[in-house]
CHARMM-style PDB file with segment names, atoms N, HN, CA, C and O in Angstrom:
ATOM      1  N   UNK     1     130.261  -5.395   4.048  1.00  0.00      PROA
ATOM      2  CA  UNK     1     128.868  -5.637   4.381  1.00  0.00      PROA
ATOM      3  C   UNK     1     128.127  -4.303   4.351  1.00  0.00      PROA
ATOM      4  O   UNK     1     128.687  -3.371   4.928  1.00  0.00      PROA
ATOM      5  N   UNK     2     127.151  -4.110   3.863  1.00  0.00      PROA
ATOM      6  HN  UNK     2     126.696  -4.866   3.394  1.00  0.00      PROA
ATOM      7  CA  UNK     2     126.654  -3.117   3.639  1.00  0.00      PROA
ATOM      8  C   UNK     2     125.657  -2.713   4.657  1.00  0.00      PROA
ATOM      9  O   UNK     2     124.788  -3.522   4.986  1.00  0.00      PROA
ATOM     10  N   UNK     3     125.717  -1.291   5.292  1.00  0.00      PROA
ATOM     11  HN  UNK     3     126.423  -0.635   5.025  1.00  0.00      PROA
ATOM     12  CA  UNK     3     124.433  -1.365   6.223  1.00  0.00      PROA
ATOM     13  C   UNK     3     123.077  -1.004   6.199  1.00  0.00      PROA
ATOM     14  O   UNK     3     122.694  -0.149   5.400  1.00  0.00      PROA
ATOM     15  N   UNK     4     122.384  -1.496   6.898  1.00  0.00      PROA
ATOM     16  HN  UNK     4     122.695  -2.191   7.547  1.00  0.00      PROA
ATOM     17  CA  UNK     4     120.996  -1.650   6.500  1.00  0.00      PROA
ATOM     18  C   UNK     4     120.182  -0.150   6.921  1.00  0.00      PROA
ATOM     19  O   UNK     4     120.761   0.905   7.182  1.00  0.00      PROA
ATOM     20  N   UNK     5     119.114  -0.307   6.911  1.00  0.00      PROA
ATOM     21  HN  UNK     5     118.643  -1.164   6.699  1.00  0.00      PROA
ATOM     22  CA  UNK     5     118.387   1.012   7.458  1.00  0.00      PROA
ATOM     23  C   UNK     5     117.509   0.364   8.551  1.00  0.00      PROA
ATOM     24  O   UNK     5     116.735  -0.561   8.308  1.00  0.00      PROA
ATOM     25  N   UNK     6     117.716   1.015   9.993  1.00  0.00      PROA
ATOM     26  HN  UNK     6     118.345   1.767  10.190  1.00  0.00      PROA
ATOM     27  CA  UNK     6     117.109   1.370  11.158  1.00  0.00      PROA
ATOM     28  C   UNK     6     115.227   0.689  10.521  1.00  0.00      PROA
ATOM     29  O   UNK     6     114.750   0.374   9.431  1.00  0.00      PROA
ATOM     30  N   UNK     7     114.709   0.756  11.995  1.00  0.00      PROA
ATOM     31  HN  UNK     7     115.097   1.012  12.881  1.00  0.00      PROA
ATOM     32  CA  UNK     7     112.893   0.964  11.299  1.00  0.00      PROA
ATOM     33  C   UNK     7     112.314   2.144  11.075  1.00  0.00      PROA
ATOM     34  O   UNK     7     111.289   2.294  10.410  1.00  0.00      PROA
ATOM     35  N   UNK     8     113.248   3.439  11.878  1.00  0.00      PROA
ATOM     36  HN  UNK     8     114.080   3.317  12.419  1.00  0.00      PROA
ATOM     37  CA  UNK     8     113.030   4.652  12.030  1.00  0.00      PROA
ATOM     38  C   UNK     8     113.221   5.272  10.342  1.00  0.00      PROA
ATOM     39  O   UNK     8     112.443   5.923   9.645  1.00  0.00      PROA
ATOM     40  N   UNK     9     114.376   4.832  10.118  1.00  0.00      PROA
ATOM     41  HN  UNK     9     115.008   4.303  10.684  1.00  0.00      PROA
ATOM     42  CA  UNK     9     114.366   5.154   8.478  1.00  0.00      PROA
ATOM     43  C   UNK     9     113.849   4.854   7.434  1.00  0.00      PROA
ATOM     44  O   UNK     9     113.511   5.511   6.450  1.00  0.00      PROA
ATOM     45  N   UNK    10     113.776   3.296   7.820  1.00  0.00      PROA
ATOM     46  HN  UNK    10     114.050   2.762   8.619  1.00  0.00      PROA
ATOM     47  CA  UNK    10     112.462   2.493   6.863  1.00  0.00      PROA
ATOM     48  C   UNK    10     111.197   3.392   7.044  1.00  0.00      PROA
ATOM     49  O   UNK    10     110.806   3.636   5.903  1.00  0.00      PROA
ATOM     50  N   UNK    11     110.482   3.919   7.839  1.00  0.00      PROA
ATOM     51  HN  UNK    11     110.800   3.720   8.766  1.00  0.00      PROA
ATOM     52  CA  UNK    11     109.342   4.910   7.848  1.00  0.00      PROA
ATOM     53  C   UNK    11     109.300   5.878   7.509  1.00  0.00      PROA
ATOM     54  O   UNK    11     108.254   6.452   7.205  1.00  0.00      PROA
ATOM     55  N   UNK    12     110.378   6.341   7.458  1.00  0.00      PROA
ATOM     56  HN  UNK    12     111.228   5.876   7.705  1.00  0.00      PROA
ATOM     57  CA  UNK    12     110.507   7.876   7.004  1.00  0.00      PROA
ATOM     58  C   UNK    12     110.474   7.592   5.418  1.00  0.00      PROA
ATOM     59  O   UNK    12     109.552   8.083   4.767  1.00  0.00      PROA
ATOM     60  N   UNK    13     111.388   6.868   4.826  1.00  0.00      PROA
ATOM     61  HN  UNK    13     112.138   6.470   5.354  1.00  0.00      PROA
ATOM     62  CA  UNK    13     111.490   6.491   3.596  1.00  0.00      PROA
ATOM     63  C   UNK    13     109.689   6.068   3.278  1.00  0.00      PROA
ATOM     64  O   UNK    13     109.159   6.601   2.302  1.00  0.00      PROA
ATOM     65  N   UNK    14     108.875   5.123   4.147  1.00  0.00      PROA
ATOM     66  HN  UNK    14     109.306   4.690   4.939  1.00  0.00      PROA
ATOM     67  CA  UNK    14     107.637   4.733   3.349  1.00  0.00      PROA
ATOM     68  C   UNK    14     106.529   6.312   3.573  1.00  0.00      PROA
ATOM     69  O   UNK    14     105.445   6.579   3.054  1.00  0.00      PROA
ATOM     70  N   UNK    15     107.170   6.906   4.313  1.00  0.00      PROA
ATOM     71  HN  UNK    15     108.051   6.689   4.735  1.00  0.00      PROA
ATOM     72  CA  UNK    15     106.364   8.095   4.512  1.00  0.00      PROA
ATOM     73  C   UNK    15     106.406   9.021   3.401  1.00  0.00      PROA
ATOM     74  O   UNK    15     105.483   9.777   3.097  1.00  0.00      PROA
ATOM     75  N   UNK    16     107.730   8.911   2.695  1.00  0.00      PROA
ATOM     76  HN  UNK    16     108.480   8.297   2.941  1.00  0.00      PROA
ATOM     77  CA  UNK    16     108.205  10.062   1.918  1.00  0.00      PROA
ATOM     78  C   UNK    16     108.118   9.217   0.139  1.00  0.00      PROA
ATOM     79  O   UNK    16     108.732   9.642  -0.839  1.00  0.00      PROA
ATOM     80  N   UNK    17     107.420   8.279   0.144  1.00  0.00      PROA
ATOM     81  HN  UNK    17     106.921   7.934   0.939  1.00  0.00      PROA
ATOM     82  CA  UNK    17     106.536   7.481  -1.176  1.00  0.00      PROA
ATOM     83  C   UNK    17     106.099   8.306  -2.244  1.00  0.00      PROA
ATOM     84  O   UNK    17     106.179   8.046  -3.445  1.00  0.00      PROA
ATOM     85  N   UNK    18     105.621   9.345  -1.698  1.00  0.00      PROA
ATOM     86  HN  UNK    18     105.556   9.557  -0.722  1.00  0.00      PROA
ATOM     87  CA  UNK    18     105.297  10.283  -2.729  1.00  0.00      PROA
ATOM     88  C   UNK    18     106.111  11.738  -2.911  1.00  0.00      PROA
ATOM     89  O   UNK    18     106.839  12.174  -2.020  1.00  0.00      PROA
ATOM     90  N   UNK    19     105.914  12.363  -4.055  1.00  0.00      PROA
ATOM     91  HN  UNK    19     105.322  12.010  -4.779  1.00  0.00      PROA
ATOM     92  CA  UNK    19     106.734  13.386  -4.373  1.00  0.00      PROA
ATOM     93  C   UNK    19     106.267  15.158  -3.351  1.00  0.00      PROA
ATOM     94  O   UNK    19     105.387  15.996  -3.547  1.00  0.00      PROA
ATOM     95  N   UNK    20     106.916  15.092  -2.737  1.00  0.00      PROA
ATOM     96  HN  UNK    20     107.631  14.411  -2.577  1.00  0.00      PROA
ATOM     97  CA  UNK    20     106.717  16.423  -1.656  1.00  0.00      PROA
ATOM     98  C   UNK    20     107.109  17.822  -2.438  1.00  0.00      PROA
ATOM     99  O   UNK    20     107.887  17.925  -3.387  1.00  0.00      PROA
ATOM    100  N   UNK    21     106.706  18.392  -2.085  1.00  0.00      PROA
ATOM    101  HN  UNK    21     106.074  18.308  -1.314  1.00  0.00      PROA
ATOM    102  CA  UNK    21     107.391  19.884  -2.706  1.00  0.00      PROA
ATOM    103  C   UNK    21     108.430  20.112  -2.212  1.00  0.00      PROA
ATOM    104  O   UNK    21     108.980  19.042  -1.952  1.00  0.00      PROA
ATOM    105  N   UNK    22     109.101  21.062  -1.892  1.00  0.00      PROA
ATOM    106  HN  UNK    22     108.654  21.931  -2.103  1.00  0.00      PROA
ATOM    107  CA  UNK    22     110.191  21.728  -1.255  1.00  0.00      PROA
ATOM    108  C   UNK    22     109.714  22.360   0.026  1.00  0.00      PROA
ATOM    109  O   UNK    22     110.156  22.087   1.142  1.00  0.00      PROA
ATOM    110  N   UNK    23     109.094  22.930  -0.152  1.00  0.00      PROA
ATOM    111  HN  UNK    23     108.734  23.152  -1.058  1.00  0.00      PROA
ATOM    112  CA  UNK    23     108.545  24.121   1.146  1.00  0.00      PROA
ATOM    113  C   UNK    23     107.883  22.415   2.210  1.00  0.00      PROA
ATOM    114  O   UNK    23     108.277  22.279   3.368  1.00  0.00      PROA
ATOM    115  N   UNK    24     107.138  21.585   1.714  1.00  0.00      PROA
ATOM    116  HN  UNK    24     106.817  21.696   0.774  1.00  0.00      PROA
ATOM    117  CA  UNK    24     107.101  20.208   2.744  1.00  0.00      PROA
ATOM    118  C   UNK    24     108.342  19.985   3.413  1.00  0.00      PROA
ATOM    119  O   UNK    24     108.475  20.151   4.625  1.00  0.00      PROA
ATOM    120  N   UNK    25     109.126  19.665   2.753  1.00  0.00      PROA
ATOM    121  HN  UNK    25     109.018  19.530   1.768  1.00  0.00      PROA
ATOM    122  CA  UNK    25     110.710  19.196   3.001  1.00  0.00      PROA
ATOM    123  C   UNK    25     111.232  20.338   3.675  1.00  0.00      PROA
ATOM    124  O   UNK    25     112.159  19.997   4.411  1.00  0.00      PROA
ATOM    125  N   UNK    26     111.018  21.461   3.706  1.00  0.00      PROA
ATOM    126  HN  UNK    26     110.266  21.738   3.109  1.00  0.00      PROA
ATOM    127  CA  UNK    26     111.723  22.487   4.734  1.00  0.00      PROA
ATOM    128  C   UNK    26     110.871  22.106   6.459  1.00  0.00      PROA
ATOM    129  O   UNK    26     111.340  22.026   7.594  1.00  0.00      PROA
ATOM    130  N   UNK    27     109.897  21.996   6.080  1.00  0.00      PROA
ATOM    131  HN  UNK    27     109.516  22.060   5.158  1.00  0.00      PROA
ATOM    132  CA  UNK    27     108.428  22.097   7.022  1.00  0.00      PROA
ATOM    133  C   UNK    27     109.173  20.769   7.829  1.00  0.00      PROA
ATOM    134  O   UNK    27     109.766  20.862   8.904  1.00  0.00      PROA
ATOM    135  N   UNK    28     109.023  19.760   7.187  1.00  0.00      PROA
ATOM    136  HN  UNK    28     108.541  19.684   6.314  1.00  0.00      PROA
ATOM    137  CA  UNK    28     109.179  18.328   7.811  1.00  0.00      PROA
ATOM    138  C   UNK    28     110.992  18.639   8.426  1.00  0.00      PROA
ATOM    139  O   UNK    28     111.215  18.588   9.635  1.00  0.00      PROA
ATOM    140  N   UNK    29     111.879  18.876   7.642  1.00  0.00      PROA
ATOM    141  HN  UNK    29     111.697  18.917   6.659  1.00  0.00      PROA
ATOM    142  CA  UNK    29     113.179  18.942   8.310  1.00  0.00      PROA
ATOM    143  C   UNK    29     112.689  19.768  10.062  1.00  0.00      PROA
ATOM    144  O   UNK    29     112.689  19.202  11.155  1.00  0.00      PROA
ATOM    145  N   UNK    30     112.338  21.161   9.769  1.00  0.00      PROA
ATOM    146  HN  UNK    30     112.338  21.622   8.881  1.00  0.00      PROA
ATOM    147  CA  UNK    30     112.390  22.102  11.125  1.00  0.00      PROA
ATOM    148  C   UNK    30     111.709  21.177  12.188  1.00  0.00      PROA
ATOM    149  O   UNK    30     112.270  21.008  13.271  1.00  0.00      PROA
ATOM    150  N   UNK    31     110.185  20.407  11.830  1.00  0.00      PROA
ATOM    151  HN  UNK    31     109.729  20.544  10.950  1.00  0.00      PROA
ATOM    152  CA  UNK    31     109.958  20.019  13.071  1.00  0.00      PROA
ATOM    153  C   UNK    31     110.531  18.682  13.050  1.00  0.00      PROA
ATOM    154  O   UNK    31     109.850  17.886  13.696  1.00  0.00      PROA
ATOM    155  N   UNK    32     111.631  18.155  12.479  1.00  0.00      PROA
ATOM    156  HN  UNK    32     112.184  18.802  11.953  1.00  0.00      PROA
ATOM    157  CA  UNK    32     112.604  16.765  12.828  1.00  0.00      PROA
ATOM    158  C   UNK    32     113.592  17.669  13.919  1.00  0.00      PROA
ATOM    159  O   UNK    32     113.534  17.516  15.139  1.00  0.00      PROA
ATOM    160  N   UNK    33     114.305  18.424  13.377  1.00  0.00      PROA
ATOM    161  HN  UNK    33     114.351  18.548  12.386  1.00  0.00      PROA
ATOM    162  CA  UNK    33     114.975  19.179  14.348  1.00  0.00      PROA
ATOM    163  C   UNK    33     114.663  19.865  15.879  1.00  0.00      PROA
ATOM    164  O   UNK    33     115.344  19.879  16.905  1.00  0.00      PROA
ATOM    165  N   UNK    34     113.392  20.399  15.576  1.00  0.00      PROA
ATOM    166  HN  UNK    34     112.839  20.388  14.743  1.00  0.00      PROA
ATOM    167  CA  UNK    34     112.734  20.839  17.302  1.00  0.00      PROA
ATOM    168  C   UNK    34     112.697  19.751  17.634  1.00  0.00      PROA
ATOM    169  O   UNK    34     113.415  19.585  18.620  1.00  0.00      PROA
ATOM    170  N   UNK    35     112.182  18.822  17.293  1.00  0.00      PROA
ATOM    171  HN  UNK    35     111.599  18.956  16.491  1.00  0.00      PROA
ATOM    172  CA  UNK    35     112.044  17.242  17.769  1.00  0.00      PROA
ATOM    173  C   UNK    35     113.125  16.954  18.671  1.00  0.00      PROA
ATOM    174  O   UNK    35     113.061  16.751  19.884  1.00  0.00      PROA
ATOM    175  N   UNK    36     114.521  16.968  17.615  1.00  0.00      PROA
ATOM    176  HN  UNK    36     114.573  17.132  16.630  1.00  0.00      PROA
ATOM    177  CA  UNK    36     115.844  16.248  18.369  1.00  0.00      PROA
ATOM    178  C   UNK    36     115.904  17.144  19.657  1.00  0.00      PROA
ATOM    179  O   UNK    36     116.003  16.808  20.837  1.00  0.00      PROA
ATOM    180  N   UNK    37     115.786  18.756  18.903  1.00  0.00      PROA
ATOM    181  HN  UNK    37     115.706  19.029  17.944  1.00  0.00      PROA
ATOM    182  CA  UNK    37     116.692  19.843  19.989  1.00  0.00      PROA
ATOM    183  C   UNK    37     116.076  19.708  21.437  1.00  0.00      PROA
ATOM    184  O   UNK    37     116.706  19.764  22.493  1.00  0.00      PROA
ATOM    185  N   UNK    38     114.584  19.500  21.257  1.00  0.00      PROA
ATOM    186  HN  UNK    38     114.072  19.455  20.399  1.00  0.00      PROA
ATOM    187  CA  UNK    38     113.369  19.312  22.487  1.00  0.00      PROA
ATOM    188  C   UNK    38     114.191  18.118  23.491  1.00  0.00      PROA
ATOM    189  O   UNK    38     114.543  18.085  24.670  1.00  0.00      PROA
ATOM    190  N   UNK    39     114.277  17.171  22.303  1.00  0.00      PROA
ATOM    191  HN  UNK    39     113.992  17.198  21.345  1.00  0.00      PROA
ATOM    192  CA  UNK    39     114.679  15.962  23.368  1.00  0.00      PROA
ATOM    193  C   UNK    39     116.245  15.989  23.846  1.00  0.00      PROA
ATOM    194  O   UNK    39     116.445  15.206  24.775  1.00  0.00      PROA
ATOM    195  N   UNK    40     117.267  16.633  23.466  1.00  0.00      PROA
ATOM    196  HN  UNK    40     117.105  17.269  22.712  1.00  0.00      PROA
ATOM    197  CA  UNK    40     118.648  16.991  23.689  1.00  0.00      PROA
ATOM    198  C   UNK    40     118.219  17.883  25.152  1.00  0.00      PROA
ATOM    199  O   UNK    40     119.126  17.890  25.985  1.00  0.00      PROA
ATOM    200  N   UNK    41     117.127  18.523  25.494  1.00  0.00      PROA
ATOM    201  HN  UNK    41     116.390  18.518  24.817  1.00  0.00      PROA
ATOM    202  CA  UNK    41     117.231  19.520  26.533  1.00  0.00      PROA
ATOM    203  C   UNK    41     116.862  18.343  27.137  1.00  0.00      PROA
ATOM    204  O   UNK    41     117.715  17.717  27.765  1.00  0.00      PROA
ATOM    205  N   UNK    42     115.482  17.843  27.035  1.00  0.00      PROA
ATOM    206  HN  UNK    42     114.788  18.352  26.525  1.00  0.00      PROA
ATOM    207  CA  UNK    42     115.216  16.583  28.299  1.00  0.00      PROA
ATOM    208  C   UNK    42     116.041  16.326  28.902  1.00  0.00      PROA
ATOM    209  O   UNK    42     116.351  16.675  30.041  1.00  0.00      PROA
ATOM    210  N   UNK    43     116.663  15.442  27.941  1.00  0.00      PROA
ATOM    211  HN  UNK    43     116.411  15.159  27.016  1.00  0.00      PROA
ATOM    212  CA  UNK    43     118.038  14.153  28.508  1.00  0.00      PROA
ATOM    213  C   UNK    43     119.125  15.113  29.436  1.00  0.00      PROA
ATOM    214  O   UNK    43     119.747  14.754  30.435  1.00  0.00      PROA
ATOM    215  N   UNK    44     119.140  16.368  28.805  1.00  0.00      PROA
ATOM    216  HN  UNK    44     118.635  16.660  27.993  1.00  0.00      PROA
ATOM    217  CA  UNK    44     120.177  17.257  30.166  1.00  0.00      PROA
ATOM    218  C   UNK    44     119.855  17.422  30.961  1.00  0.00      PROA
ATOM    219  O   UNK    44     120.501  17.571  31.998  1.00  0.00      PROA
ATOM    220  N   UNK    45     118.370  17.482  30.772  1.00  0.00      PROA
ATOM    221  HN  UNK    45     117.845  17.361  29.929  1.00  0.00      PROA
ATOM    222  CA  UNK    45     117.274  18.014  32.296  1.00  0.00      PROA
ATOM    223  C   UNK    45     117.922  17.206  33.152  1.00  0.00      PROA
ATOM    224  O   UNK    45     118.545  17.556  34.155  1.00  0.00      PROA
ATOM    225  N   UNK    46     117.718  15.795  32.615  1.00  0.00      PROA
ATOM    226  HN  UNK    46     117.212  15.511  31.800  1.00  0.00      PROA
ATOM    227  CA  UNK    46     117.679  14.504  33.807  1.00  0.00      PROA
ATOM    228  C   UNK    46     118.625  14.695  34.120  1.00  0.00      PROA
ATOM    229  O   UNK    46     118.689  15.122  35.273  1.00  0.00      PROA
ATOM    230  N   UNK    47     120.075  14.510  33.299  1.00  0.00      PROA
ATOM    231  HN  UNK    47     120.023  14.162  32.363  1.00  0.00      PROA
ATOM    232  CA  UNK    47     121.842  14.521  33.873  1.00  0.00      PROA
ATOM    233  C   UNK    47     121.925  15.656  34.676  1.00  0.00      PROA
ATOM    234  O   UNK    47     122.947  15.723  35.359  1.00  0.00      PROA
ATOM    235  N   UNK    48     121.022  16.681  34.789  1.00  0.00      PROA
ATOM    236  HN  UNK    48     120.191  16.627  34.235  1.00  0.00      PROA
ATOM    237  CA  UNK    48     121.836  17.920  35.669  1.00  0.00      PROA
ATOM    238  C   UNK    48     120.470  17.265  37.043  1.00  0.00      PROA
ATOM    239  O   UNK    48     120.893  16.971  38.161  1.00  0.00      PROA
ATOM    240  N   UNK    49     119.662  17.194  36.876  1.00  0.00      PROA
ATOM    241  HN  UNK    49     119.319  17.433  35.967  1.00  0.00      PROA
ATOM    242  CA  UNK    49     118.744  16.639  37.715  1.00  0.00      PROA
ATOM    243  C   UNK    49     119.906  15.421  38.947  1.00  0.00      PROA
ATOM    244  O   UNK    49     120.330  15.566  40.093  1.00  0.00      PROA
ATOM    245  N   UNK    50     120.011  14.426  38.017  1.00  0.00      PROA
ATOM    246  HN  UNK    50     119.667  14.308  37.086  1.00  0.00      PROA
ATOM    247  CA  UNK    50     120.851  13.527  38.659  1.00  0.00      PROA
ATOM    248  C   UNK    50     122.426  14.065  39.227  1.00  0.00      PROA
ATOM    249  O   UNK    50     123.129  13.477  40.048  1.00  0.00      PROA
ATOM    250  N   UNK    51     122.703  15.237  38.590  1.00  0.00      PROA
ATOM    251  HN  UNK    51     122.132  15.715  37.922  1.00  0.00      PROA
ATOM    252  CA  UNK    51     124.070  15.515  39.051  1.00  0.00      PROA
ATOM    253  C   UNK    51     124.462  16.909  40.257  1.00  0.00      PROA
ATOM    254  O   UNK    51     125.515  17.104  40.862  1.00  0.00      PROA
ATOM    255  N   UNK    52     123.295  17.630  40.282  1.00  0.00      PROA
ATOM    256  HN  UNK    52     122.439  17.471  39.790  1.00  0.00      PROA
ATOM    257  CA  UNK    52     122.194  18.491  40.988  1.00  0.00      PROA
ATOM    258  C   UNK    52     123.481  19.882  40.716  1.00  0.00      PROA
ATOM    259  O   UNK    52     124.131  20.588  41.487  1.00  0.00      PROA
ATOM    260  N   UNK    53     123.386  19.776  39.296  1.00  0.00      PROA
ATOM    261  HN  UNK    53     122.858  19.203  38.670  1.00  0.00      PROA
ATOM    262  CA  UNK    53     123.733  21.424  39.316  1.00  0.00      PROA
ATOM    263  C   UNK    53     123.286  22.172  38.946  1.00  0.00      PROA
ATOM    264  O   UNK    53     122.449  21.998  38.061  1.00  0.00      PROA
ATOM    265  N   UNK    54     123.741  24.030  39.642  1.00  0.00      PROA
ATOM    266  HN  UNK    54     124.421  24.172  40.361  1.00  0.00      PROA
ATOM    267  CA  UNK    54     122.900  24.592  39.480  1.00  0.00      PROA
ATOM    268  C   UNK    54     122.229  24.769  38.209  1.00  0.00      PROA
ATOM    269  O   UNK    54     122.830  24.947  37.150  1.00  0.00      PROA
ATOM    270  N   UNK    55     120.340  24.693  38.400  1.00  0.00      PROA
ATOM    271  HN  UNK    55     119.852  24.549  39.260  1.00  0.00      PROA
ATOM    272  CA  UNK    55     119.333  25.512  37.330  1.00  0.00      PROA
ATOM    273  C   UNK    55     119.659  26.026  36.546  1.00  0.00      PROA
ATOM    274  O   UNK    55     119.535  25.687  35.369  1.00  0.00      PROA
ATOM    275  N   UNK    56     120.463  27.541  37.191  1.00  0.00      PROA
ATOM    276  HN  UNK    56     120.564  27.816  38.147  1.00  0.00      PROA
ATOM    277  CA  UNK    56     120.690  28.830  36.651  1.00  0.00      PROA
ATOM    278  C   UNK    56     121.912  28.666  35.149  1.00  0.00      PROA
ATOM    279  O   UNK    56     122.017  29.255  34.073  1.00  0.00      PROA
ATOM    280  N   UNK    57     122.726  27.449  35.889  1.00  0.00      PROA
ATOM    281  HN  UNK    57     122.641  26.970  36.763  1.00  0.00      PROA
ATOM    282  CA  UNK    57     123.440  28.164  34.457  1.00  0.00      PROA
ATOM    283  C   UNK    57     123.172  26.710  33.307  1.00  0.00      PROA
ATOM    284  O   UNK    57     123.834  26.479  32.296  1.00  0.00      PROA
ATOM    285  N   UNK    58     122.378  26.149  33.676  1.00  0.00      PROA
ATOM    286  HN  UNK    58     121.840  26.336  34.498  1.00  0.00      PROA
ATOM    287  CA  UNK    58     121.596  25.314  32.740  1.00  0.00      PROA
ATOM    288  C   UNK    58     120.489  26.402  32.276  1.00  0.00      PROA
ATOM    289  O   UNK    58     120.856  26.413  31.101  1.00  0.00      PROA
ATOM    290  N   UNK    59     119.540  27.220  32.294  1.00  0.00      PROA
ATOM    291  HN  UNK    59     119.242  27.211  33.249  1.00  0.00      PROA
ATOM    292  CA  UNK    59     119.038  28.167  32.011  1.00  0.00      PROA
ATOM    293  C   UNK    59     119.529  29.148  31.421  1.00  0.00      PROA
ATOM    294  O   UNK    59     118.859  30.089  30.997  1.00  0.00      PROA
ATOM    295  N   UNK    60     120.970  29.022  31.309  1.00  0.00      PROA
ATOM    296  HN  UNK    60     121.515  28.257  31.653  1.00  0.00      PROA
ATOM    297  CA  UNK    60     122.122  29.930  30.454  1.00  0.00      PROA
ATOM    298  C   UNK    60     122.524  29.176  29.221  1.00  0.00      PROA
ATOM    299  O   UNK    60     122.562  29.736  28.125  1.00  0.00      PROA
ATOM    300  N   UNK    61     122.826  27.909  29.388  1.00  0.00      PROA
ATOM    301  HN  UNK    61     122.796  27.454  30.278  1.00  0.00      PROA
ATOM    302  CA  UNK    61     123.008  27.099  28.359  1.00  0.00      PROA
ATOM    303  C   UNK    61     122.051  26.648  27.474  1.00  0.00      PROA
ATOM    304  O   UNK    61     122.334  26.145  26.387  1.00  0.00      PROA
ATOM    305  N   UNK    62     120.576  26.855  28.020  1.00  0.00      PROA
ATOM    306  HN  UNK    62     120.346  27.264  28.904  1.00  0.00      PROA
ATOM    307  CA  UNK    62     119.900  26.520  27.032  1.00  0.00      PROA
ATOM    308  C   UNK    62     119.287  27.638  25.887  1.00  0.00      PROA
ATOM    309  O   UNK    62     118.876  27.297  24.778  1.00  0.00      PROA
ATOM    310  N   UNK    63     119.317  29.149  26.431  1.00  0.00      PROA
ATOM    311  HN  UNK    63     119.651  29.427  27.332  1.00  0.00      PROA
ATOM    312  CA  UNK    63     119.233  30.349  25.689  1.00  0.00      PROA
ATOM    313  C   UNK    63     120.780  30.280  24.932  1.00  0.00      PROA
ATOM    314  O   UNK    63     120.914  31.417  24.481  1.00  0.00      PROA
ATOM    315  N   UNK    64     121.163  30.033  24.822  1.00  0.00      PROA
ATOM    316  HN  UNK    64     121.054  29.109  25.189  1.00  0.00      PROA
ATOM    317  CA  UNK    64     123.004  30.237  23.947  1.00  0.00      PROA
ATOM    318  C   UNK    64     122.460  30.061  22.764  1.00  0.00      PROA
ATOM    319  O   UNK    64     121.374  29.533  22.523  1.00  0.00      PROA
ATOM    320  N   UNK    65     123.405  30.613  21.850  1.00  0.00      PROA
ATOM    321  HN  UNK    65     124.287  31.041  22.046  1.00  0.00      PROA
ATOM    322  CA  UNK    65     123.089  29.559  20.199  1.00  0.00      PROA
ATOM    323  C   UNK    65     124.378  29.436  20.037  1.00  0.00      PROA
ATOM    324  O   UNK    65     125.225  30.325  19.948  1.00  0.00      PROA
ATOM    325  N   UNK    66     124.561  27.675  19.984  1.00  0.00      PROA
ATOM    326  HN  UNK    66     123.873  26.953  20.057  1.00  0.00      PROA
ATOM    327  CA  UNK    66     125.729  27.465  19.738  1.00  0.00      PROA
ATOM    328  C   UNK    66     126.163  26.892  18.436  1.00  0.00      PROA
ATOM    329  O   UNK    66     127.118  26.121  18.338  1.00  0.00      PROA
ATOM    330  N   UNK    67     125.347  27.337  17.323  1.00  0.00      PROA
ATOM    331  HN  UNK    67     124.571  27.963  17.402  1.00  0.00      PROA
ATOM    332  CA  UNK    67     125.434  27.415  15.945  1.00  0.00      PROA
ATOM    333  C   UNK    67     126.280  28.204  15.162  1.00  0.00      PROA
ATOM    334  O   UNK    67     125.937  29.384  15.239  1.00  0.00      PROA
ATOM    335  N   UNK    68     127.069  28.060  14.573  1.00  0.00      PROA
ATOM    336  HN  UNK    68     127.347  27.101  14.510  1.00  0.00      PROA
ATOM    337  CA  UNK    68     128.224  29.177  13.902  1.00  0.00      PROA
ATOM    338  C   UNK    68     127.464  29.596  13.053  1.00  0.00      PROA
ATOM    339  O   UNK    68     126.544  28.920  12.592  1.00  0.00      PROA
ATOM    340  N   UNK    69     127.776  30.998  12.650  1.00  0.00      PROA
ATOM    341  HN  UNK    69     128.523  31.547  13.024  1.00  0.00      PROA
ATOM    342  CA  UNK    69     126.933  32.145  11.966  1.00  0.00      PROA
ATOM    343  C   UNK    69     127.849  31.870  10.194  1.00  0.00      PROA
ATOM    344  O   UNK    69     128.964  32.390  10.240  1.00  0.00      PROA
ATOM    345  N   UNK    70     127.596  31.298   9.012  1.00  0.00      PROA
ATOM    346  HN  UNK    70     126.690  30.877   8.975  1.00  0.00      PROA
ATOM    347  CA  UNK    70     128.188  31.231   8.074  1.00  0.00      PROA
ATOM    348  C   UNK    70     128.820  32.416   7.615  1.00  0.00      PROA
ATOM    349  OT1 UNK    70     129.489  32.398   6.581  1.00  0.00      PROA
TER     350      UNK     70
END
């Protein structure tokens, strides 16, 4: 069975109808990504909120880059 596409993807796909340059497609990826990364901190906000640990080294974890350097 083959799977379908989300509505989230269906939009992106009717959004992306026309032919973009490259430098668009860099533009549109970075702010998809601040997007996720923004909302990845929220959702910890709340779990450390709800789990009440300390600020400080949530304030450590969120300056890190935990991206491997190629």
């Amino acid at each position: 069975m083959p799977n379908s596409l989300n509505e989230a993807q269906l939009e992106i796909l009717r959004l992306f109808g026309h032919e973009q340059s490259e430098e668009d497609l860099q533009e549109l990826k970075s702010l998809l990504i601040t997007y996720l990364a923004d909302k990845v901190v929220r959702e910890a906000d709340k779990a450390f909120d709800k789990q009440h640990e300390p600020q400080a080294i949530f304030e450590k974890w969120k300056k890190e880059h935990f991206r491997k350097q190629a």
